[in-house]
C-alpha positions in Angstrom: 9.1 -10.7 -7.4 6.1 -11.1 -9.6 3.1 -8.3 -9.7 0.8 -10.4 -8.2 2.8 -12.0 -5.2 3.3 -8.4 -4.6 -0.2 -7.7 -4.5 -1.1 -10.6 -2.6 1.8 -9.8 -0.4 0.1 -6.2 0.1 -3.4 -7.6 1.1 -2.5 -10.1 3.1 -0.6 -7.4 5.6 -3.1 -4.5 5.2 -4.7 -5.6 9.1 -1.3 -6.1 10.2 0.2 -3.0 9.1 -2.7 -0.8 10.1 -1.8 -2.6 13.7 2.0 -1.8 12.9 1.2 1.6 12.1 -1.2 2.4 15.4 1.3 1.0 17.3 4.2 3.0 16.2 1.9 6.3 16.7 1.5 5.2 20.2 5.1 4.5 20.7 6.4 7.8 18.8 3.3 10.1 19.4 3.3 14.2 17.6 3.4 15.4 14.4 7.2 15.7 12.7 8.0 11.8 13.8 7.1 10.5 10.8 10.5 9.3 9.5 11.3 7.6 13.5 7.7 5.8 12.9 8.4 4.6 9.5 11.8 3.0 10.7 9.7 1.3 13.7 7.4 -0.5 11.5 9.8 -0.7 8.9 12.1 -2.8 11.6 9.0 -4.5 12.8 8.3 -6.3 9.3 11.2 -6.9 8.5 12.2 -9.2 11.1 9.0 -10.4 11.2 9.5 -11.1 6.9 13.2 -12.7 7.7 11.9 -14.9 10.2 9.1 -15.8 7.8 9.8 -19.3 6.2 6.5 -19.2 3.6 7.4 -15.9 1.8 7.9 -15.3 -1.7 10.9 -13.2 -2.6 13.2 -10.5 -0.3 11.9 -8.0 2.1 13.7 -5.5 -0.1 11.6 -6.9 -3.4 8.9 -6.0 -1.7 9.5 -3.1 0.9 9.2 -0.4 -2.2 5.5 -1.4 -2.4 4.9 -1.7 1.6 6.3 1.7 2.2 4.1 3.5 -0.3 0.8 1.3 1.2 1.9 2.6 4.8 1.9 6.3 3.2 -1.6 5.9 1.9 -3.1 4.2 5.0 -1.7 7.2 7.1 -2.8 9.9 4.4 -5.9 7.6 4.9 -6.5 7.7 8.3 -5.8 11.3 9.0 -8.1 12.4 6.7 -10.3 10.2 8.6 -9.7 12.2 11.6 -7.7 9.0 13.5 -4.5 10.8 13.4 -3.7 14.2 13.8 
């Protein structure tokens, strides 16, 4: 998968994996959980990315850069005071 599909890939999920990543802090709530929660959205895309007919590449092409986004939107929104 090329740099910029990745990219574009990235952007275009940003609202829904902020979504993804609320919901699975709902659904798992306290601190330590982190690696349940991950495996929650993580399922969530994927199936969502399978059943996807207008992707470009694998979900495992692109999962590498998902998983690091969802890290920095959580690091984000903590610090932010959404998440404790």
């Amino acid at each position: 998968m090329k740099l910029l599909s990745i990219i574009r890939t990235i952007v275009a999920l940003l609202p829904m994996l902020i979504e993804a990543i609320k919901a699975a802090e709902e659904a798992i709530p306290g601190n330590g959980k982190g690696e349940q929660k991950l495996v929650l959205v993580r399922g969530m895309l994927q199936a969502a990315y399978e059943a996807a007919t207008d992707v470009d590449g694998t979900f495992e092409e692109v999962w590498p850069a998902i998983s690091k986004t969802i890290s920095t939107v959580v690091t984000s929104l903590k610090a932010a005071g959404l998440f404790k």
